[in-house]
One Martini backbone bead per residue (centre of mass of N, CA, C, O) as a GRO file, in nm:
protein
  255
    1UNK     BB    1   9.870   0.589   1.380
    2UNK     BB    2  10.128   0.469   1.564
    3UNK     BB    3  10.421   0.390   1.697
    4UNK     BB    4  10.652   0.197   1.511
    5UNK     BB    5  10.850  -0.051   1.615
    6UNK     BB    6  11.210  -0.078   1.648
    7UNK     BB    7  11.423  -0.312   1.687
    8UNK     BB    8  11.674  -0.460   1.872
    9UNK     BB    9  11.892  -0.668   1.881
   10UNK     BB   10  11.810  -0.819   2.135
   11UNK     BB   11  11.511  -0.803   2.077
   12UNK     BB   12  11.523  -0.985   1.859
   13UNK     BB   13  11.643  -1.223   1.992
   14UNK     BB   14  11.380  -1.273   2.169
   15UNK     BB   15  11.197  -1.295   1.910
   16UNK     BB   16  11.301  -1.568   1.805
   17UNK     BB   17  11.274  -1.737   2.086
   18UNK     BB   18  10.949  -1.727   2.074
   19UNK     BB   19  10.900  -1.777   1.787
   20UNK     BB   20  11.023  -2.071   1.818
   21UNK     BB   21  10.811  -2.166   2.023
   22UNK     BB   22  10.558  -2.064   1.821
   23UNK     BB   23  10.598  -2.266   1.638
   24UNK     BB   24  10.628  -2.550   1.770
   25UNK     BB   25  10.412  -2.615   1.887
   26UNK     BB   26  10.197  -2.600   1.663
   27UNK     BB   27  10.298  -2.838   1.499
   28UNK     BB   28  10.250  -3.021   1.753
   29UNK     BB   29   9.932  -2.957   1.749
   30UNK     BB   30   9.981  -3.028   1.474
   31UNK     BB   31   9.977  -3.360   1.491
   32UNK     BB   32   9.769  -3.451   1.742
   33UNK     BB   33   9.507  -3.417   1.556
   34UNK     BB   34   9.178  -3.542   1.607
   35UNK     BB   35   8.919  -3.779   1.594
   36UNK     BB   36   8.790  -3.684   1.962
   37UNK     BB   37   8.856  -3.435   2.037
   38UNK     BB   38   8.868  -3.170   2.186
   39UNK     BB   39   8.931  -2.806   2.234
   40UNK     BB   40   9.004  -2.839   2.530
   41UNK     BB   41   9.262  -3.023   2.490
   42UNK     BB   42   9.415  -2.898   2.294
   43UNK     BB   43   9.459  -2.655   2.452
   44UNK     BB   44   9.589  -2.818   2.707
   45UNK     BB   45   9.830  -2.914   2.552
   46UNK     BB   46   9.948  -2.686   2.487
   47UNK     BB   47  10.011  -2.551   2.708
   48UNK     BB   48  10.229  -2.775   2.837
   49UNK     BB   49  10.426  -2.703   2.626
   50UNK     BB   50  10.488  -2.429   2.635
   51UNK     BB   51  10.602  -2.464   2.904
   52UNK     BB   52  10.781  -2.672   2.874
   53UNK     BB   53  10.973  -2.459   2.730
   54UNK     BB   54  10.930  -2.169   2.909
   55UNK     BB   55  10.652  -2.029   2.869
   56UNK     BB   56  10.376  -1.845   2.811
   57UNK     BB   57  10.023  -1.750   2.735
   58UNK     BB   58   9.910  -1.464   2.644
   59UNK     BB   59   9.620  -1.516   2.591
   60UNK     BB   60   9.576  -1.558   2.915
   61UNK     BB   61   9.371  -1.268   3.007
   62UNK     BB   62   9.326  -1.147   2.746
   63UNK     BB   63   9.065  -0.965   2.784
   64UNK     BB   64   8.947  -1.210   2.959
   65UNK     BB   65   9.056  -1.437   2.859
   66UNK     BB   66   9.049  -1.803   2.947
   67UNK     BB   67   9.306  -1.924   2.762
   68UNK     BB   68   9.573  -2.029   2.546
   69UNK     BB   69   9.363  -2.095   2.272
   70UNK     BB   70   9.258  -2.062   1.967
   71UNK     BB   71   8.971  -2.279   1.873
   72UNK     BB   72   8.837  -2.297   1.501
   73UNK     BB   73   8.548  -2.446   1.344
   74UNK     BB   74   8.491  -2.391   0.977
   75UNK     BB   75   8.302  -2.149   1.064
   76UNK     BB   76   8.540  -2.028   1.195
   77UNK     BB   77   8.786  -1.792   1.244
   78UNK     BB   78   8.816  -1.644   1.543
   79UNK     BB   79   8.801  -1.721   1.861
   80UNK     BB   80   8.793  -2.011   1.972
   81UNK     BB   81   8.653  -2.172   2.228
   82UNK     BB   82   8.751  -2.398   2.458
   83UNK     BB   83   8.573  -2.721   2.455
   84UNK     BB   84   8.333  -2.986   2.406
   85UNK     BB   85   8.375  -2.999   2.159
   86UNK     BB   86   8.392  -3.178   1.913
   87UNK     BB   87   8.629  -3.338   1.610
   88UNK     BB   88   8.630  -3.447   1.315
   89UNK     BB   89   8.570  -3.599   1.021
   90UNK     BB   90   8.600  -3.315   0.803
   91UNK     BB   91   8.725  -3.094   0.939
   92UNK     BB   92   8.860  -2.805   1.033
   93UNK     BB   93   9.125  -2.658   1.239
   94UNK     BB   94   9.212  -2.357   1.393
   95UNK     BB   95   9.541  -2.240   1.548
   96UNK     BB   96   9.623  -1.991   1.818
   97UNK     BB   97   9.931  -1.890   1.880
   98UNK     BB   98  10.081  -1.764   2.196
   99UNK     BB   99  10.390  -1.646   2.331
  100UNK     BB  100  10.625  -1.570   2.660
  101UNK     BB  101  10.930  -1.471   2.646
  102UNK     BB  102  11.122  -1.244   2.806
  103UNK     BB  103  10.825  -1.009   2.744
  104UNK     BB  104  10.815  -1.195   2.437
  105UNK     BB  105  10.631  -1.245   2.151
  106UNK     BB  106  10.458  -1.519   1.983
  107UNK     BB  107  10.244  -1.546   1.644
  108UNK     BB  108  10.063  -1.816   1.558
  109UNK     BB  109   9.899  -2.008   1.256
  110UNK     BB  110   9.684  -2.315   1.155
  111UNK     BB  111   9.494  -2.514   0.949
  112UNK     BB  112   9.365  -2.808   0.991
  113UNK     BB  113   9.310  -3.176   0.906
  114UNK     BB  114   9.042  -3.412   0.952
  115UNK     BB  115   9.142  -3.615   0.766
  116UNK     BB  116   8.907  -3.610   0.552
  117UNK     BB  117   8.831  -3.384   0.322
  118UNK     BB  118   8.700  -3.131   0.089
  119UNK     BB  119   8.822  -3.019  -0.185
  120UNK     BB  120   8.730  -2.744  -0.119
  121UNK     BB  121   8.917  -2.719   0.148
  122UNK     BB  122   9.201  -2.798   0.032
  123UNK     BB  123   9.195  -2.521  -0.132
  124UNK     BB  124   9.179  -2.347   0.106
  125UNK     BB  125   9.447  -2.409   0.234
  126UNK     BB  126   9.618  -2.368   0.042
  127UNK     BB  127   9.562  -2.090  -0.058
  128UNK     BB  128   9.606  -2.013   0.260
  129UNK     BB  129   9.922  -2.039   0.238
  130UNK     BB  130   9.974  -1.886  -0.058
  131UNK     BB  131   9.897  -1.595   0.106
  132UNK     BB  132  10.126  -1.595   0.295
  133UNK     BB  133  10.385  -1.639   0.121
  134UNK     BB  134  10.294  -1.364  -0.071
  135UNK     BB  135  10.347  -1.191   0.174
  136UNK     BB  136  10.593  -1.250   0.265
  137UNK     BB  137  10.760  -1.134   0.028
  138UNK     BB  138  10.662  -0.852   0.059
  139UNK     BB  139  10.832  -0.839   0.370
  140UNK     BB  140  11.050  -0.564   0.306
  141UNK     BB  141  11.226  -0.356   0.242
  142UNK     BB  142  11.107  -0.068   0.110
  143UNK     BB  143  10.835  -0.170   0.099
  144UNK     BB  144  10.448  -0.172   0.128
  145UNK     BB  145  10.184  -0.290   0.301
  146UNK     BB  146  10.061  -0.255   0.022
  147UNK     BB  147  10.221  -0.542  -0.062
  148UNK     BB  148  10.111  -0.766   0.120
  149UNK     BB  149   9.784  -0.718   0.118
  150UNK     BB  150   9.753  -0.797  -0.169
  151UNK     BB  151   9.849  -1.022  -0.207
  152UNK     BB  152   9.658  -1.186  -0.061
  153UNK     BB  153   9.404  -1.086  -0.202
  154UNK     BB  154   9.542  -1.196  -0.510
  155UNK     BB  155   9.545  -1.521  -0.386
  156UNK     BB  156   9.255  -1.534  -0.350
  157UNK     BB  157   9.063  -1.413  -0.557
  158UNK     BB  158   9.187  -1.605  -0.805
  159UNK     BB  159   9.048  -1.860  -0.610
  160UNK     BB  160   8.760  -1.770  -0.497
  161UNK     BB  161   8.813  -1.610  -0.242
  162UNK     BB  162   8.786  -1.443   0.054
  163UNK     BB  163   8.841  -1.166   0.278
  164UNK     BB  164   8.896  -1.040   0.544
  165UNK     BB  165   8.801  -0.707   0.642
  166UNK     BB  166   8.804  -0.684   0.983
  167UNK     BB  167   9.054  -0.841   1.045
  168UNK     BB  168   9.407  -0.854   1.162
  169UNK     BB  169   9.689  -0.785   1.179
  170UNK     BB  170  10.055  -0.715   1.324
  171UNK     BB  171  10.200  -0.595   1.555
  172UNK     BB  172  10.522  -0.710   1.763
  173UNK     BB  173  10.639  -0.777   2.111
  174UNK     BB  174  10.587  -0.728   2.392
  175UNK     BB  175  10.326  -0.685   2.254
  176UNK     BB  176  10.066  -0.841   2.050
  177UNK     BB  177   9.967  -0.543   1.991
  178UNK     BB  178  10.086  -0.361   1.744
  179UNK     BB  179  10.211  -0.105   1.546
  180UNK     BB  180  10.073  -0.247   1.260
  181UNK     BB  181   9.769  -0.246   1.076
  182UNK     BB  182   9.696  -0.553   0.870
  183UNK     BB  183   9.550  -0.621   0.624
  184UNK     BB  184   9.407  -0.840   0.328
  185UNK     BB  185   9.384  -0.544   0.193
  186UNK     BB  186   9.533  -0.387  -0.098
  187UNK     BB  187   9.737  -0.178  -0.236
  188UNK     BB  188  10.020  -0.089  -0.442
  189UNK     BB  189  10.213   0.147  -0.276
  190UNK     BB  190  10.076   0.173  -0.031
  191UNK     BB  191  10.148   0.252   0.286
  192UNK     BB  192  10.404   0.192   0.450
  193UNK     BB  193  10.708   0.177   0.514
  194UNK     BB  194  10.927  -0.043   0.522
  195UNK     BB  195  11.193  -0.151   0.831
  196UNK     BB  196  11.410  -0.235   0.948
  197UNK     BB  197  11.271  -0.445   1.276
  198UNK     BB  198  11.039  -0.496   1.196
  199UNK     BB  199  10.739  -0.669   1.361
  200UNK     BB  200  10.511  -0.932   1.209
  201UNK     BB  201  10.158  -1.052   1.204
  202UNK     BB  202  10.080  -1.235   0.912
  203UNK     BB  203   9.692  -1.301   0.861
  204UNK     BB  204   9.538  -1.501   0.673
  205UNK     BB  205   9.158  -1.478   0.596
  206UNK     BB  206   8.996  -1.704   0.396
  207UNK     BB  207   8.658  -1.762   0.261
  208UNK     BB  208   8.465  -1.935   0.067
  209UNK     BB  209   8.255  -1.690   0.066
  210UNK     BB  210   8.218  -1.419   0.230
  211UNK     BB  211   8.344  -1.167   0.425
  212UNK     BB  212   8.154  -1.139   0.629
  213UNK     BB  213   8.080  -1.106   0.970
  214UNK     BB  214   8.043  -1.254   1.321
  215UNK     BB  215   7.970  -1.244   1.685
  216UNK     BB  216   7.917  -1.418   1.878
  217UNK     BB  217   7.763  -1.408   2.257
  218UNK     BB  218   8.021  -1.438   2.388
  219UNK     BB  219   8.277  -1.257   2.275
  220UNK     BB  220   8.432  -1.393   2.031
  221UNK     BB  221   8.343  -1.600   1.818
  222UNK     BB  222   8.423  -1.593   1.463
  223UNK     BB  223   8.209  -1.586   1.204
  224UNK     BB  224   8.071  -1.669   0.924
  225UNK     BB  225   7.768  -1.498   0.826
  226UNK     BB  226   7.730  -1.785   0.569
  227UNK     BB  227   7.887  -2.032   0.693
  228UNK     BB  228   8.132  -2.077   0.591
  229UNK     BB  229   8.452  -2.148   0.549
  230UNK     BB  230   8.726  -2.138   0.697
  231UNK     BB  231   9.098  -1.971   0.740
  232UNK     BB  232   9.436  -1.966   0.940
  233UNK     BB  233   9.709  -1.774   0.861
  234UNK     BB  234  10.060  -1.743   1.089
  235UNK     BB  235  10.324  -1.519   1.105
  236UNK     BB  236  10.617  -1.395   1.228
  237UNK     BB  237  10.826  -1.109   1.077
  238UNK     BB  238  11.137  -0.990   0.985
  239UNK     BB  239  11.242  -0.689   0.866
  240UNK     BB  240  11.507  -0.660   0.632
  241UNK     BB  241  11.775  -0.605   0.423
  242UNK     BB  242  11.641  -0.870   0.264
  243UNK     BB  243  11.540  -1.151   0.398
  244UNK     BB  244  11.240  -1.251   0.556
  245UNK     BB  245  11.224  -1.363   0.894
  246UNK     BB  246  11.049  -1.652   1.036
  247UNK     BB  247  11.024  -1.644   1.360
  248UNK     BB  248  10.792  -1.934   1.323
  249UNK     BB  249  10.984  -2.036   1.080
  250UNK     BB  250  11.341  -2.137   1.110
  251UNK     BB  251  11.357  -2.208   0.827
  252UNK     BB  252  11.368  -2.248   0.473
  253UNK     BB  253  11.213  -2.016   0.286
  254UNK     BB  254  11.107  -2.028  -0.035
  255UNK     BB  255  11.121  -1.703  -0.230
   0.00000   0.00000   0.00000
């Protein structure tokens, strides 16, 4: 693991800054989602929200990606080209949003249903989001990586479901991918100490079925290896003295 950076008090305001602009796109485009859209409209109306705030999307050209916005329907876990694919009813579709501005990143995801969805697919959303919700809680300083990571874990494992465990949360600052790397599953009191000023990217990815993927021939879309649905959230959060801060959701949630 290399080192993790300390923000400083302007450094955070930058960071503020960014992930409130990619907190409003996400949620403006969960708005906007229905069905008969490509994911390449998706994607393109996204982009012109960013820009229209005044960020720019980091990942357009991030190792050669060549969109502003990964949009993965049903079984994509992550990093779904956006493109002629229409949307149903029926679908679910995750949306990852990074935006940057003033040199600094924000990045957050969420996955939305079309439409009315199966219950399976409901219940898959909600757990994903309560295990965003529990990882969040231990997201404080003095606490450690693997108190964050666990609880993911045991949030999607006790209502049946898997944890990818090949892809990564991580550290966000002026780079979009800072250390350190955040696991989805992990033991309690193992791991980094948190500490004031760092800034995480914290994303569980929860599969319906197993958790083992793989990557399609584009080089990019990952999908769950044995088909089943998937879902995708992400928040940036500071970590302070107190409670955790969602700089993608500057909001209060109750902790």
């Amino acid at each position: 693991m290399g080192i993790i950076k300390i923000k400083t008090s302007e450094e955070i305001e930058l960071m503020r800054t960014a992930g409130r602009i990619t907190g409003e796109v996400l949620r403006e485009v969960g708005g906007f989602i229905e069905s008969g859209l490509t994911t390449a409209e998706i994607d393109s109306r996204a982009e012109k929200l960013m820009r229209e705030k005044g960020g720019e999307p980091v990942f357009l050209g991030y190792r050669g990606y060549r969109h502003a916005t990964c949009v993965s329907v049903n079984n994509e876990v992550v990093h779904g080209i956006p493109g002629s694919r229409v949307v149903r009813g029926g679908d679910i579709v995750s949306v990852d949003v990074g935006v940057r501005i003033n040199g600094y990143c924000g990045d957050s995801a969420a996955t939305f249903p079309v439409g009315k969805i199966s219950a399976k697919a409901e219940k898959l959303l909600r757990v994903g989001r309560e295990s965003l919700k529990a990882a969040l809680k231990q997201a404080r300083a003095g606490r450690h990586l693997g108190d964050v990571s666990h609880a993911v874990e045991a949030r999607a494992e006790s209502n049946g479901f898997s944890v990818v465990r090949d892809l990564y949360g991580h550290g966000i600052g002026r780079d979009l991918h800072e250390d350190p790397l955040i696991p989805n599953y992990g033991k309690p009191g193992e791991g980094i100490e948190l500490k004031p000023g760092m800034i995480l990217a914290i994303e569980p990815m929860l599969n319906v079925g197993g958790w083992r993927i793989r990557t399609l021939p584009d080089g990019w879309t990952v999908v769950t290896e044995d088909g089943s649905l998937s879902c995708h959230f992400e928040h940036t959060v500071l970590i302070t003295d107190g409670e955790p801060e969602i700089l993608t959701w500057p909001k209060k949630i109750k902790m």
